[in-house]
C-alpha positions as CSV (number, residue, x, y, z in Angstrom):
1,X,29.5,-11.6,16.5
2,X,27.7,-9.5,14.0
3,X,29.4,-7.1,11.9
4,X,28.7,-3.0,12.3
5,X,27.1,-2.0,9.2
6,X,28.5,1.3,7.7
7,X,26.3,4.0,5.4
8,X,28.8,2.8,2.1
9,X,27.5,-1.2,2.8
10,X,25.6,-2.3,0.6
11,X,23.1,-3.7,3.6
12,X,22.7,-0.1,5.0
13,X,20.2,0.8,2.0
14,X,18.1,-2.7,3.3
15,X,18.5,-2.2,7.3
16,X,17.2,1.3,6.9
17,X,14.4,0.8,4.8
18,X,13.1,-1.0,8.3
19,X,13.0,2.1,10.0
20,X,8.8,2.9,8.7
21,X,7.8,6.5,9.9
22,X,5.8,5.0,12.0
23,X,8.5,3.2,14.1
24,X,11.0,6.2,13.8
25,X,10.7,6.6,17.6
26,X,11.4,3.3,18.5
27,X,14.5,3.3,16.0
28,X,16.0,6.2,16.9
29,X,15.9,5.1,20.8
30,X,17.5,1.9,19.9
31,X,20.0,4.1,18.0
32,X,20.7,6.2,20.7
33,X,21.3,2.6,22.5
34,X,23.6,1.0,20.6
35,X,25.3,4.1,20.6
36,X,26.0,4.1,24.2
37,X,26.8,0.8,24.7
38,X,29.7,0.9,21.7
39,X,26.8,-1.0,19.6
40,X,26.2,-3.8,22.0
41,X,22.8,-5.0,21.2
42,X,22.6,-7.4,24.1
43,X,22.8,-4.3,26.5
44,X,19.5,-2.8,24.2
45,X,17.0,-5.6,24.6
46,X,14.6,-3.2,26.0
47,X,14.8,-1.1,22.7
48,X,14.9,-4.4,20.5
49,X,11.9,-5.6,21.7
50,X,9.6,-2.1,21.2
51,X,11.2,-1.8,17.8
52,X,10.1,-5.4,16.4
53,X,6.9,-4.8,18.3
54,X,6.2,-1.9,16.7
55,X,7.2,-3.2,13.3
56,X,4.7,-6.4,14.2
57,X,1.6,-4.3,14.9
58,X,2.0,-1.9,11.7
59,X,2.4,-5.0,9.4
60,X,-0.5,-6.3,11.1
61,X,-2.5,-2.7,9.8
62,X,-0.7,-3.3,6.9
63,X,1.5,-0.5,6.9
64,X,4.3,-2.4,6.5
C-alpha cells in the first residue's frame, strides 16, 4: 500500500511539480477524488487516467 504524502515530506515538493498549469483541471479532479474516497486511488481510475493523459499529450507538445 502506498504511503499518503504530507505537505512537510520531502516528496510533496516532487509530486507537485507534476501538477503543469495545463493539467491543473485534471489534478484537481483527481484531488477532489481521492479526497472522497479517504485517498483510495483504486476508486479514482477514471481521474488517473485523464491526469496521465493529459500529462502524455503536453510532453508530447513539449510543454512538459
Amino acid at each position: 500500500m502506498c504511503d499518503k504524502l504530507e505537505e512537510g515530506d520531502s516528496r510533496y515538493e516532487a509530486v507537485k511539480s507534476y501538477s503543469k498549469p495545463s493539467c491543473l483541471a485534471a489534478n484537481d479532479q483527481l484531488q477532489r477524488c481521492l479526497d472522497a474516497t479517504s485517498k483510495d486511488w483504486r476508486k479514482c481510475q477514471t481521474q488517473v487516467a485523464a491526469l496521465s493523459q493529459c500529462m502524455r499529450e503536453d510532453k508530447a507538445v513539449g510543454k512538459g
